[in-house]
C-alpha positions in Angstrom: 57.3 68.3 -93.0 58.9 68.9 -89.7 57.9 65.0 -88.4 59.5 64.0 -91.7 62.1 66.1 -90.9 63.2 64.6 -87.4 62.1 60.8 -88.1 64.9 61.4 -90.7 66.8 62.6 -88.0 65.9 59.6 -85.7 66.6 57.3 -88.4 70.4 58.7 -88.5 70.7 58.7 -85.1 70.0 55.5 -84.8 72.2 54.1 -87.8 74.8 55.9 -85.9 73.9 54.2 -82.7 73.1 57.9 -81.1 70.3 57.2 -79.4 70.9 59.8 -76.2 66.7 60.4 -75.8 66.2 61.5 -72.5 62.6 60.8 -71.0 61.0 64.3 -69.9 59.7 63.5 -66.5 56.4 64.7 -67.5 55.7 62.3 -69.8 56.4 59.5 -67.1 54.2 60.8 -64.8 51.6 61.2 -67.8 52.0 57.4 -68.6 52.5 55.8 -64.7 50.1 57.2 -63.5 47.9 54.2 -65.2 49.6 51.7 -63.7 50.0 52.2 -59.9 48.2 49.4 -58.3 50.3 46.7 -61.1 53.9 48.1 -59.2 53.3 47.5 -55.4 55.4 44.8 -53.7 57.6 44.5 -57.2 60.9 44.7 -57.9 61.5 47.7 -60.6 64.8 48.0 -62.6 65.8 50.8 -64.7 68.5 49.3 -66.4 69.0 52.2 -69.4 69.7 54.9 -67.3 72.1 57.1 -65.3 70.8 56.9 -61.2 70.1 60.0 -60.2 69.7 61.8 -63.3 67.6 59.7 -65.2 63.9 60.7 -64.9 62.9 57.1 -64.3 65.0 56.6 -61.3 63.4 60.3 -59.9 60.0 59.2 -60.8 60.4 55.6 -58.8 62.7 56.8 -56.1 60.3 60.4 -55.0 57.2 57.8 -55.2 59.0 54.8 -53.9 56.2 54.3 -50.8 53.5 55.8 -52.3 54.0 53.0 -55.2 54.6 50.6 -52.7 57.9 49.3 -54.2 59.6 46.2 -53.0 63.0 47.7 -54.5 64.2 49.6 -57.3 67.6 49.5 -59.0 68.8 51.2 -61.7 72.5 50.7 -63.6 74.0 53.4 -65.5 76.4 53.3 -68.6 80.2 53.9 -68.5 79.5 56.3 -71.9 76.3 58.3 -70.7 77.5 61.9 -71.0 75.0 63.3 -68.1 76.2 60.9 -65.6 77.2 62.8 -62.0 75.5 66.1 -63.8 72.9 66.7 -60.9 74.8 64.8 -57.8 78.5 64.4 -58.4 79.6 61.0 -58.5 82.1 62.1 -55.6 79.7 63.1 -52.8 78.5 59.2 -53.4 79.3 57.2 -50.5 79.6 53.7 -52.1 81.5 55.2 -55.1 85.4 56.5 -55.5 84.8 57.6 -58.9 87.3 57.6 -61.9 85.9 59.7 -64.2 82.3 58.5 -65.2 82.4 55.0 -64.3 79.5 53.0 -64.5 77.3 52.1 -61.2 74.2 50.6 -59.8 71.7 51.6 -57.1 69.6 49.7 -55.3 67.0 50.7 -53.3 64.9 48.8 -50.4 63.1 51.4 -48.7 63.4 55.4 -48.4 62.5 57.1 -45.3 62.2 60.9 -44.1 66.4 60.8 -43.7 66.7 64.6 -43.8 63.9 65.2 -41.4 62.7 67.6 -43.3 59.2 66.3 -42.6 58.6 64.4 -46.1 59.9 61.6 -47.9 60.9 62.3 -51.4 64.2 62.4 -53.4 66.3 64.7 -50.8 66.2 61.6 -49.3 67.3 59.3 -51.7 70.1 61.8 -52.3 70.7 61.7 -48.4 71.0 58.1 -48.8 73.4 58.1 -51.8 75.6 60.3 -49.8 75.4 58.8 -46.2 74.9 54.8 -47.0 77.9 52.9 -48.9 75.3 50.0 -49.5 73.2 51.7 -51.7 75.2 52.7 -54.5 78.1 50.3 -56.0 80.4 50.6 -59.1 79.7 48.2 -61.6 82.4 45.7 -63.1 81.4 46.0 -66.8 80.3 48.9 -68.6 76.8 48.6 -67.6 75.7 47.7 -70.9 71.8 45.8 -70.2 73.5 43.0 -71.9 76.3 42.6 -70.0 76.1 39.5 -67.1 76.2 41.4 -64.1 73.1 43.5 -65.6 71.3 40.3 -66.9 71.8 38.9 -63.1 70.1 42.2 -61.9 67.0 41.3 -64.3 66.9 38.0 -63.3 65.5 39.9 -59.4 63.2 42.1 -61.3 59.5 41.7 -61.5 58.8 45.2 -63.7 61.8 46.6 -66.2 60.8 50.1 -66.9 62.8 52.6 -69.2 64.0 54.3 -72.7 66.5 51.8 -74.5 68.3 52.9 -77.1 66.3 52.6 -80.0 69.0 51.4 -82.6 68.6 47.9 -80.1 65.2 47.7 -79.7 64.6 44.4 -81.3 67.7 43.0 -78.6 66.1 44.5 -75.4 63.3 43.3 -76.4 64.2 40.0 -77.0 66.1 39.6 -73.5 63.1 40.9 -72.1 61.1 38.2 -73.5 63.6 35.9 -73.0 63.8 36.4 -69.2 59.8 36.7 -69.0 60.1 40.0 -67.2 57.1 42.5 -67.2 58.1 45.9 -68.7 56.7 49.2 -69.8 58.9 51.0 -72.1 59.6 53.5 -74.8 60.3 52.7 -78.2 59.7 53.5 -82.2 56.1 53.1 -83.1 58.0 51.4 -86.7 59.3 48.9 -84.3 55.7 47.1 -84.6 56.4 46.3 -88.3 59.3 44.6 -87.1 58.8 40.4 -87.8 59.3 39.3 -84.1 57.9 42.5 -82.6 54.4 42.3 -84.2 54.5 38.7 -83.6 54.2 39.8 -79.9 51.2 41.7 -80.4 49.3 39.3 -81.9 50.1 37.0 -79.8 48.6 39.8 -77.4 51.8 39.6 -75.1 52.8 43.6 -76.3 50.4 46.4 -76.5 50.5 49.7 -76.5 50.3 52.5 -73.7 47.9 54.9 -72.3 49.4 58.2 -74.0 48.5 59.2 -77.6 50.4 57.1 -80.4 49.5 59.6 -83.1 51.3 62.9 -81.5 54.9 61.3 -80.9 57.0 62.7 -77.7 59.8 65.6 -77.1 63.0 64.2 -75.6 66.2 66.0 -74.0 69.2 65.4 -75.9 72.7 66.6 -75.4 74.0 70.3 -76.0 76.0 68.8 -78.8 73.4 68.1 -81.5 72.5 70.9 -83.8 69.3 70.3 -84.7 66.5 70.2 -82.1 63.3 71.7 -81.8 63.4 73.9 -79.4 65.0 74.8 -76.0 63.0 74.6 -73.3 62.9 77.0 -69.9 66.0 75.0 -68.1 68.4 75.5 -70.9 68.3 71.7 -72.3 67.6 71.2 -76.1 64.3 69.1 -76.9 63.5 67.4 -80.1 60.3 65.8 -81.0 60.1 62.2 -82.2 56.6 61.5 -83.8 57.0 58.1 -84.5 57.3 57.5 -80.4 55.1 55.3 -78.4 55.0 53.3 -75.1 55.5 49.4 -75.1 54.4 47.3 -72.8 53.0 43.7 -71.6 51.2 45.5 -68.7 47.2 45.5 -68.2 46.5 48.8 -70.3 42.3 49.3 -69.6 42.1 50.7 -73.3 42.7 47.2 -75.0 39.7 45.7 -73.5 37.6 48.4 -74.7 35.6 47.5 -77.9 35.8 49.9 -80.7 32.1 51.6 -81.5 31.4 50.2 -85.4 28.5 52.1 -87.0 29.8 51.1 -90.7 28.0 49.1 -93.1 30.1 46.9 -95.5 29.2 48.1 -99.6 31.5 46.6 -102.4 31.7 50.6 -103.8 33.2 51.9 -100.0 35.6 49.1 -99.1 38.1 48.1 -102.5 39.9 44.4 -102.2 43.2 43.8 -102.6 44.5 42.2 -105.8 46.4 39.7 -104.4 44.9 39.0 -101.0 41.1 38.0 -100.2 40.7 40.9 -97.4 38.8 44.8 -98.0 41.0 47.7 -97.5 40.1 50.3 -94.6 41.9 53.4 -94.6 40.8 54.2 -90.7 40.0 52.0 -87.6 36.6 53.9 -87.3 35.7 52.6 -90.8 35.5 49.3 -90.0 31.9 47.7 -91.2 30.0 45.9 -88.4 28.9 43.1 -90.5 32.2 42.3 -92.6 33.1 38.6 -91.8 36.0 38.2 -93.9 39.3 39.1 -93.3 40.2 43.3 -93.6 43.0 45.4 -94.2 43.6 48.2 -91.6 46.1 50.5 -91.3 49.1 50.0 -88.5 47.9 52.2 -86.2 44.7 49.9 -85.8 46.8 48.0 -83.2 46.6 51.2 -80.6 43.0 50.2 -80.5 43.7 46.8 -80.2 41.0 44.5 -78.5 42.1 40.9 -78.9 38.5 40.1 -77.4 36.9 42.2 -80.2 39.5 41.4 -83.5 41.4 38.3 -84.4 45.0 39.6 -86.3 45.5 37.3 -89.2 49.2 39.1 -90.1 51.2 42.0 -91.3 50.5 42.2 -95.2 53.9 43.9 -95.7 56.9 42.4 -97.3 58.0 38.7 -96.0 55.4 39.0 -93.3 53.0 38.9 -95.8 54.2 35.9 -98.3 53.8 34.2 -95.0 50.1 34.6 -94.4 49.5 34.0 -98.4 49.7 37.2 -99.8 50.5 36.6 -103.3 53.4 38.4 -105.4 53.4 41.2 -107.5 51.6 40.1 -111.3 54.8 40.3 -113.7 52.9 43.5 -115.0 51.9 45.0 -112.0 55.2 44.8 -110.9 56.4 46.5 -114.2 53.9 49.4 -113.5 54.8 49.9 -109.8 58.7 49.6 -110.8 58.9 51.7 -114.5 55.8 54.2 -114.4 55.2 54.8 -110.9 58.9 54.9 -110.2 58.3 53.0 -106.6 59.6 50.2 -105.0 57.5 46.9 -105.4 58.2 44.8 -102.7 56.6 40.9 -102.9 54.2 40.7 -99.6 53.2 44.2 -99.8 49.0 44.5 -100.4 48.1 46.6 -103.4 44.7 47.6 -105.2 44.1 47.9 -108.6 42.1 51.1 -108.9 41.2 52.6 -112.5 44.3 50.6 -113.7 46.4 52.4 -111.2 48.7 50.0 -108.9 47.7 51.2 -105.4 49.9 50.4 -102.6 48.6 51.5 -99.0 50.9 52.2 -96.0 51.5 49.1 -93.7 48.4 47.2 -93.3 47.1 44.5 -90.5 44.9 41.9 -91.7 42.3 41.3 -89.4 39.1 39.5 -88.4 36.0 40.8 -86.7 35.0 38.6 -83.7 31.8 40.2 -83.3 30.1 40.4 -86.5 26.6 42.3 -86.4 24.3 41.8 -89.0 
């Protein structure tokens, strides 16, 4: 009940274009940590966040060498509400602030400027507040679709950060758009989206390293009244289960093979009634020996091996009309719509079991490449 309860809460945040989900630093370490060797020499930008404040600007700038970054920038938003909260916009050399005005930082190299004996962020603050070149106001609002922002992409190898859910499917087209590399956070229901599962069969998106069943806790501002909890610094923290990391990265875990130990038997594995594929309810079900095509359910693609499983398509809604799943019968669609009381969308798989219209959750038709007899 309480996932329920804050998806619903993510789902009205984001049809009120609230998305202010601040990455715990934790959990960036917890996911970077995979990819260390795939950042040095490369240009990372951060272009959702607030410099200085934003997690994924402390995370690149306090391991800038040890990553061996070529540069980082990051541009912040002229509406962020945390902006100048842990360095105040007027001890910023390049900056003369008016109010929270919006502001980029870029970064070529950070070395032990406070002589304190160690490079970290001290001295990426010491920069900030001793070198006019590193930090510069922006002429728009910073918004990652604005020109100035696109130009900044344009010198990026690696675009790493939280966007604002409610425009995931645009930052992710302008991502692909510009060919960049990325690694970012976003709404596991995003990969029912048309053009966003599209991506992951065409293997170009995949998953990251941390656990897509358990969701993520995110800082949000003092203003919103429901949360989960409060954590030991004061901020509020809500949990997002449907939360996951995005990426076109190498990720080691999608070139493992799944371990199959199933045997395919009519009585185990029921077919759809208007699609030539077996249901699965779990990945670990799949039957060695089954070469036709299989239903699975969406989370299958966390254990995605494109060298183990061909994906045929989504068999959901229009997605599914366009890989041939058939219609509702006139009286299936009766039953779904006046006795079961649900919706009965054309595309959707269903079962017929014991007369009973049977609609499972999401499912990815698939193929196994590696048939065992």
């Amino acid at each position: 009940m309480v996932a329920k309860f804050l998806n619903t809460n993510l789902h009205k945040a984001s049809a009120a274009k609230k998305d202010e989900f601040y990455t715990q630093l934790v959990d960036i370490e917890k996911e970077l940590k995979h990819y260390k060797d795939q950042f040095r020499e490369k240009v990372v930008y951060c272009n959702c966040d607030d410099p200085f404040e934003s997690n994924f600007f402390k995370y690149f700038a306090a391991n800038f060498n040890a990553l061996g970054l070529k540069k980082l920038i990051t541009t912040s938003y002229t509406k962020s509400p945390i902006a100048g909260g842990q360095l105040s916009l007027f001890e910023i050399k390049g900056l003369k602030p008016d109010g929270k005005e919006p502001f980029k930082i870029e970064i070529n190299e950070v070395s032990d400027n406070d002589a304190d004996g160690a490079v970290g962020l001290s001295d990426v603050a010491w920069l900030l507040k001793n070198d006019s070149n590193i930090a510069t106001p922006l002429k728009g609002n910073g918004d990652f679709r604005s020109a100035e922002c696109i130009e900044l992409l344009k010198q990026a190898d690696i675009v790493v950060t939280n966007p604002p859910f409610s425009l995931f499917r645009e930052y992710m087209a302008q991502l692909v758009e510009c060919k960049k590399k990325f690694l970012i956070i976003g709404n596991t229901n995003a990969l029912t989206y048309r053009e966003i599962f599209k991506l992951v069969k065409d293997d170009k998106l995949r998953t990251g390293y941390t656990n897509f069943n358990v969701g993520m806790f995110f800082v949000v501002p003092d203003d919103w009244e429901q949360f989960h909890h409060i954590d030991k610094a004061g901020k509020k923290i809500a949990r997002v289960s449907t939360s996951c990391w995005f990426t076109n990265l190498e990720v080691e875990k999608h070139k493992q093979c799944i371990t199959l130990y199933k045997k395919y038997t009519p009585e185990e594995y029921p077919k759809y009634d208007n699609y030539d594929a077996i249901n699965i309810d779990t990945y670990i079900d799949i039957p060695s020996d089954y070469k036709g095509a299989m239903g699975v359910p969406i989370t299958f693609v966390d254990k995605y091996n494109p060298e183990q499983f061909e994906i045929i398509g989504l068999g959901i809604s229009n997605s599914g009309i366009e890989i041939g799943v058939k219609p509702y019968k006139k009286e299936h669609k009766k039953y779904r719509k006046e006795i079961q009381k649900r919706g009965a969308v054309d595309g959707d798989l269903y079962m017929i079991k014991n007369g009973i219209v049977d609609v499972p959750y999401a499912r990815v038709l698939i193929k196994n490449k590696q048939v065992k007899k």
